[in-house]
N, C-alpha and C positions, 0 to 999 in steps of 0.2 A: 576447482574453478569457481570463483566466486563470482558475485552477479554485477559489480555495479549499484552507484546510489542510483538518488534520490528520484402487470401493469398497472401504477397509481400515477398519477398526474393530478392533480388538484386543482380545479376550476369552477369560478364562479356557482355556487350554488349546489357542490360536491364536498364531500367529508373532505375533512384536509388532510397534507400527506401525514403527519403525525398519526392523526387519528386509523388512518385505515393501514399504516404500518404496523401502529397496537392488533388491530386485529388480525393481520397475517403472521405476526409471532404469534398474538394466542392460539391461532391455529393450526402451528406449525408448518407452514406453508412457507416454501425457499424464498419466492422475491422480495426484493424489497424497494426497488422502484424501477422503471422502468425507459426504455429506450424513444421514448416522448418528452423527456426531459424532466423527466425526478430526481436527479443527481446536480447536489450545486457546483456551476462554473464561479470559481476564486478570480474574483475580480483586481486579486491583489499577486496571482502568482509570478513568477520571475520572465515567463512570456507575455502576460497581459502590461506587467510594468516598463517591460522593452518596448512593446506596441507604442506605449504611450506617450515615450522618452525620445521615439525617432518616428512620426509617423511620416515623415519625409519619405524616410529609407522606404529605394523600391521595394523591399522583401518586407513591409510592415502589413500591406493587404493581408496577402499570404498566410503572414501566422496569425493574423488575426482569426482568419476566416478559419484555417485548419489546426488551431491549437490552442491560441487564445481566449476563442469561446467556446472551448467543450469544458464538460466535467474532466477535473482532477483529483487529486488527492493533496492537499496540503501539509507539507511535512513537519512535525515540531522535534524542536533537540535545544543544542545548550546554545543555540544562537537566538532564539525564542523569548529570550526575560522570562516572568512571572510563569510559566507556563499555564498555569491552571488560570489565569485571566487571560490571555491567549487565546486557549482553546475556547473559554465559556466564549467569548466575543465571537470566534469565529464559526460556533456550533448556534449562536445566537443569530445570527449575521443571515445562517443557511435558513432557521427554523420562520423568522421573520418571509423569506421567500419564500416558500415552502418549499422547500429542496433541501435533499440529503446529503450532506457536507461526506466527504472522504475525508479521512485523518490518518496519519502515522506518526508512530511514536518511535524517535530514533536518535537515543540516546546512552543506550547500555554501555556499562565499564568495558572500556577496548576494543570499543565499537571497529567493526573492519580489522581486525587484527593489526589495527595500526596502519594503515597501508591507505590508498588516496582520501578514504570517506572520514577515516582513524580522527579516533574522541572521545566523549562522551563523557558521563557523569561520573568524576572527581573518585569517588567509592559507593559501595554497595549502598550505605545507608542513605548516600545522599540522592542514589539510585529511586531505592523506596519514596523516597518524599517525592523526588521530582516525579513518579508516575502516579503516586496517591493525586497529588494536585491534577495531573493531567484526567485523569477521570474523573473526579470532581467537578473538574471544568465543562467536562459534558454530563453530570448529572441524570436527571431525568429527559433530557432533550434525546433526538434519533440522531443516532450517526453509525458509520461505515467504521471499521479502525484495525490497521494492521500494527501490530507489535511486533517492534523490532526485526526489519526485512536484514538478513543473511546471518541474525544470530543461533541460530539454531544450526546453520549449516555451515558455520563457521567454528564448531566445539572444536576441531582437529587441531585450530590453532592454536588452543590453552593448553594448560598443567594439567595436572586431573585437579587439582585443588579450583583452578579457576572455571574447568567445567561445570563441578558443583556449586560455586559459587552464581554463576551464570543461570544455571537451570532453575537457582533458587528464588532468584529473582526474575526471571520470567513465570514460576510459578506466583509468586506474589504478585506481580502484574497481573495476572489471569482473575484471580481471587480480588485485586482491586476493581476490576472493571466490572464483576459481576455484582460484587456489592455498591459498588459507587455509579456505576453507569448502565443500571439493572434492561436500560431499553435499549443501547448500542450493540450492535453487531460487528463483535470481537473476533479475530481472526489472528492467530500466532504467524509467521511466516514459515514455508513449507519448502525453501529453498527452488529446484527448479530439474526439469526432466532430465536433467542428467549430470545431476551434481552427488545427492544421495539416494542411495539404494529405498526403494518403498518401505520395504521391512525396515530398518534401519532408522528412515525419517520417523515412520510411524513409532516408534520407540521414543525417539527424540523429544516428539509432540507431547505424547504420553506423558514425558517424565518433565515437560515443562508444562502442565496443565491443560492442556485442550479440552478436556472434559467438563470443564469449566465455563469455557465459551462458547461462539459459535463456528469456530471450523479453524481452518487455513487458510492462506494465500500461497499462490505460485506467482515463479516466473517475476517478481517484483524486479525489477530495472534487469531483465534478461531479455530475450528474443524468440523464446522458442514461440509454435505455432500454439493455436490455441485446442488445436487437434491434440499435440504432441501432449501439453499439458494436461489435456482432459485425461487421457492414459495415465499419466502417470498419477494425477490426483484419484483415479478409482481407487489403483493399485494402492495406495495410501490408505486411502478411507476403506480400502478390503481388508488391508492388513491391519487396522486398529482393531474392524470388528472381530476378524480370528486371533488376534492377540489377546486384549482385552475385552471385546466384548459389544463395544460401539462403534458407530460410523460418526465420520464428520464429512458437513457439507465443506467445496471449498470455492472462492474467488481466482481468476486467472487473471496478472497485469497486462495489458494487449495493448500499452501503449506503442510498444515499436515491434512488436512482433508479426507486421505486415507480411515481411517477406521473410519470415524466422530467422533461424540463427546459419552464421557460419563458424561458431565454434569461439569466437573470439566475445569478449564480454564489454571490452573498452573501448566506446566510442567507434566499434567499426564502423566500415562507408559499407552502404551499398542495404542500410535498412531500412522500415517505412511505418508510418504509423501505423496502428492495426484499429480495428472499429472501436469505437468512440462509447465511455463505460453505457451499460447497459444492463437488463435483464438478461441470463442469457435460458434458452428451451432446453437446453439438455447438457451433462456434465457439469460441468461450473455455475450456481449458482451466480454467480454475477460474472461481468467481462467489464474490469476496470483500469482506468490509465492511474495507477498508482505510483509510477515513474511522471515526473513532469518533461513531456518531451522537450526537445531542447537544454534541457540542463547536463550540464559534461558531467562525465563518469571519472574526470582526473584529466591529466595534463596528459593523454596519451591521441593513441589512433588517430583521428580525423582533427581530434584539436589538441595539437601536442602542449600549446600554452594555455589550456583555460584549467583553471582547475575542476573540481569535483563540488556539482551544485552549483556550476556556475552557469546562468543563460548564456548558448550560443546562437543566434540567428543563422549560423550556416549550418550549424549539425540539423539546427530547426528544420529548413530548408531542405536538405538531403531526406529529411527524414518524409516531409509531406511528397516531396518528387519519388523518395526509393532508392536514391545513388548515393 
């Protein structure tokens, strides 16, 4: 089953967020900003730009209020241009607010196995370049960043030749972020609670570099609860430390995982937003909307015409009511 696309506060006469996020990595301390509004709201995302285009429509309030001004994650891939002027503007854009931009990078060879979200970057090398840039582009600046959500949980799909070709370039992603983007908090994707086996993921992780950066992500454009995920992200970060040796912290997406899953991944009815990204007290280092609600998962379920990445104002809709 595959998933579907796409306390610091800084005030007047206080360290700013950069500043006092250096010092909770240097002290190895999980947060990184907080549920007071240290996470940047994308003023350019595909629900803010619907807002803008019909504030007629009676449903504009609505997403306004419950989607269009939270924190998200901002996704880049081969519809992006320049990538790496891209990202700098938009990690520029955060740092200037003082808020912590979300970013995903989602662009890998065969991206979705072909299937609604299916794409990505041309071949391996061209692979390389385009993520060199992309970390480039955030530099020394702070940011959030998950790499590549369902590629890891997606190996089943390939040859064995395309697996290791796959692993190797997520290895090499891992390794560019750490040298290129030495202050972003890098996250692999960790698929979702009941997709791969812990043992299993935890291999996975492994063999794509984790050790490298700082953890995982669940749950990226899934549903499950953030209970359900918390379990399985221990069971993960248990099984790295008795495999190899180490734990990794991880992030859980809570954008729709209100009313969790019913099994189904595409645009089901009957979901709901889940809390709005945050800090989170225990399990999950952070609770993030890394999915941007409202965007279709594919021309299925609840929106048999829109494609995949595409704003729906009714999925939106469903999604802040629960139905």
């Amino acid at each position: 089953m595959r998933q579907g696309i796409r306390s610091i506060r800084s005030t007047r006469g206080t360290a700013p967020l950069w500043l006092a996020l250096a010092a909770l990595l240097a002290s190895g301390c999980a947060s990184a900003a907080n549920q007071n509004g240290g996470f940047y709201v994308d003023p350019d995302s595909n629900p803010a730009i619907w807002v803008r285009d019909h504030g007629s429509d009676a449903r504009a309030a609505k997403i306004r209020a419950s989607i269009a001004g939270k924190p998200m994650a901002r996704w880049f891939g081969n519809w992006s241009g320049a990538v790496g002027s891209a990202v700098s503007r938009y990690v520029e854009a955060a740092r200037s607010a003082d808020k912590l931009p979300i970013l995903v990078a989602y662009n890998i060879p065969g991206r979705d196995c072909g299937s609604h979200s299916g794409g990505g970057a041309g071949s391996p090398e061209a692979y390389r370049t385009w993520i060199s840039s992309f970390a480039s582009g955030i530099g020394n600046s702070r940011a959030v960043v998950v790499i590549e959500p369902d590629a890891l949980a997606q190996l089943d799909c390939l040859s064995a030749e395309q697996r290791s070709v796959r692993v190797s370039l997520l290895q090499y992603a891992a390794r560019e972020f750490k040298q290129r983007a030495p202050n972003a908090l890098v996250y692999h994707d960790g698929g979702n609670a009941s997709w791969i086996g812990a043992d299993n993921m935890a291999r996975r992780l492994q063999s794509a570099g984790v050790a490298e950066i700082r953890g995982f992500a669940l749950n990226v454009s899934n549903y499950h609860t953030s209970a359900d995920s918390n379990r399985y992200g221990a069971a993960v970060a248990a099984s790295l430390k008795s495999q190899f040796g180490y734990a990794k912290p991880f992030v859980v997406d809570t954008s729709r995982n209100g009313n969790g899953s019913n099994g189904e991944w595409c645009n089901p009815a009957g979901r709901k937003l889940g809390v709005a990204s945050q800090n989170a007290s225990s399990g999950a280092e952070m609770l993030l909307w890394v999915k941007v609600p409202g965007d279709s998962d594919g021309p299925c379920g609840i929106a048999p015409n829109t494609p995949a990445g595409t704003f729906s104002p009714d999925i939106a809709v469903r999604l802040i009511e629960g139905r």
